[in-house]
N, C-alpha and C positions, 0 to 999 in steps of 0.2 A: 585502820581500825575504826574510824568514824566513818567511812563509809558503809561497812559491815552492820554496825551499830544502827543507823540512818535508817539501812533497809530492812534489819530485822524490827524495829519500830514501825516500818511503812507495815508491813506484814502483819505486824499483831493489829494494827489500828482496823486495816480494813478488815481481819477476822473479826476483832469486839464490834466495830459500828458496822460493817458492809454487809455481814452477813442476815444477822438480826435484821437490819433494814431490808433485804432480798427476802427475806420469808415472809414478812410483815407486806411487804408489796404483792405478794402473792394471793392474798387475800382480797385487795383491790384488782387485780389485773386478771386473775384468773378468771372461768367459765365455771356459771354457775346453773344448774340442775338439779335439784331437790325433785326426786319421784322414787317412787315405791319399788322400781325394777332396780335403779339404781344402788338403790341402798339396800336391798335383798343380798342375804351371804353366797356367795359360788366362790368355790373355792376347788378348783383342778376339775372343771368341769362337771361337779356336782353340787347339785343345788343345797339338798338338807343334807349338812354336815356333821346334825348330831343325828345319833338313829338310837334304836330301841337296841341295849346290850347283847337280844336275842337275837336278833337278826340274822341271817345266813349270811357268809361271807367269803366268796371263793377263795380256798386256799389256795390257788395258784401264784396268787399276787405275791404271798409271801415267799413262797417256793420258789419260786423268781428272784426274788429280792435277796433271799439268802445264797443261792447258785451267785448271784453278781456279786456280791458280795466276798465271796469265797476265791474266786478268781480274780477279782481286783484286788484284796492284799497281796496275790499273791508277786503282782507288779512291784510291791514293798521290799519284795524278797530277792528279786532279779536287779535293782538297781544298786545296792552294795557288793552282790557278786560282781556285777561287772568292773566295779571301779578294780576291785580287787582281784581280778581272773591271775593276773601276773603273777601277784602273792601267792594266791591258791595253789596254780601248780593244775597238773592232772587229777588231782584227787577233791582240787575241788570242781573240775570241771566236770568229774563223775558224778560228784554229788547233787550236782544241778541237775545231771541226765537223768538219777534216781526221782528228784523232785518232781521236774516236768512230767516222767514217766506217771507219776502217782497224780499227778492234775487232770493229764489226760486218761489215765483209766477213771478216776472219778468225771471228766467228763462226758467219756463212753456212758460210764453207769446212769448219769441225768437224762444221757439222752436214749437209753435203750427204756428207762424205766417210764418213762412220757411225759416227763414231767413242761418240757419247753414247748409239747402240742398243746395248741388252744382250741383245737377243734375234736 
């Protein structure tokens, strides 16, 4: 019991004093460079991060973003069936066939419509 005690004391002491003092030292030890490129906002490879509301904005990005989106929950939906296959029976093994069936005719439809060409 006092050795448990001991070491969750050791534990909290260096979180309150060790860490504080690691960040604090950070300051002293770190590398330092103050310049104008540095300190300029890029943020995912783009420079000016606020733009004029009007701006043109290809919709692909999001059309992308929603297709991924739409077939990654769907991985949501495949990992309780599986725990469950046993339970389910045929009937739900059909029902997965119907699901998938409908994912992949929706991803036929993405991809016959253009939407995943860039060029």
């Amino acid at each position: 019991m006092t050795g448990s005690l001991l070491l969750s004391s050791a534990i909290i002491a260096v979180l309150v004093i060790g860490l504080p003092a690691v960040f604090h030292l950070t300051r002293y030890i770190g590398a330092k460079s103050d310049n104008v490129r540095k300190n300029e906002v890029y943020e995912s490879g783009v420079r000016k991060t606020f733009k004029d509301p009007f701006d043109s904005f290809n919709v692909r990005f999001f059309l992308v973003g929603v297709v991924f989106l739409i077939f990654d929950v769907e991985v949501l939906y495949l990992f309780p069936w599986a725990l469950d296959l046993r339970e389910l029976g045929w009937f739900g093994l059909m029902e997965m066939f119907v699901f998938m069936g409908l994912l992949v005719g929706g991803l036929i439809y993405v991809y016959r419509s253009g939407i995943l060409k860039w060029i």
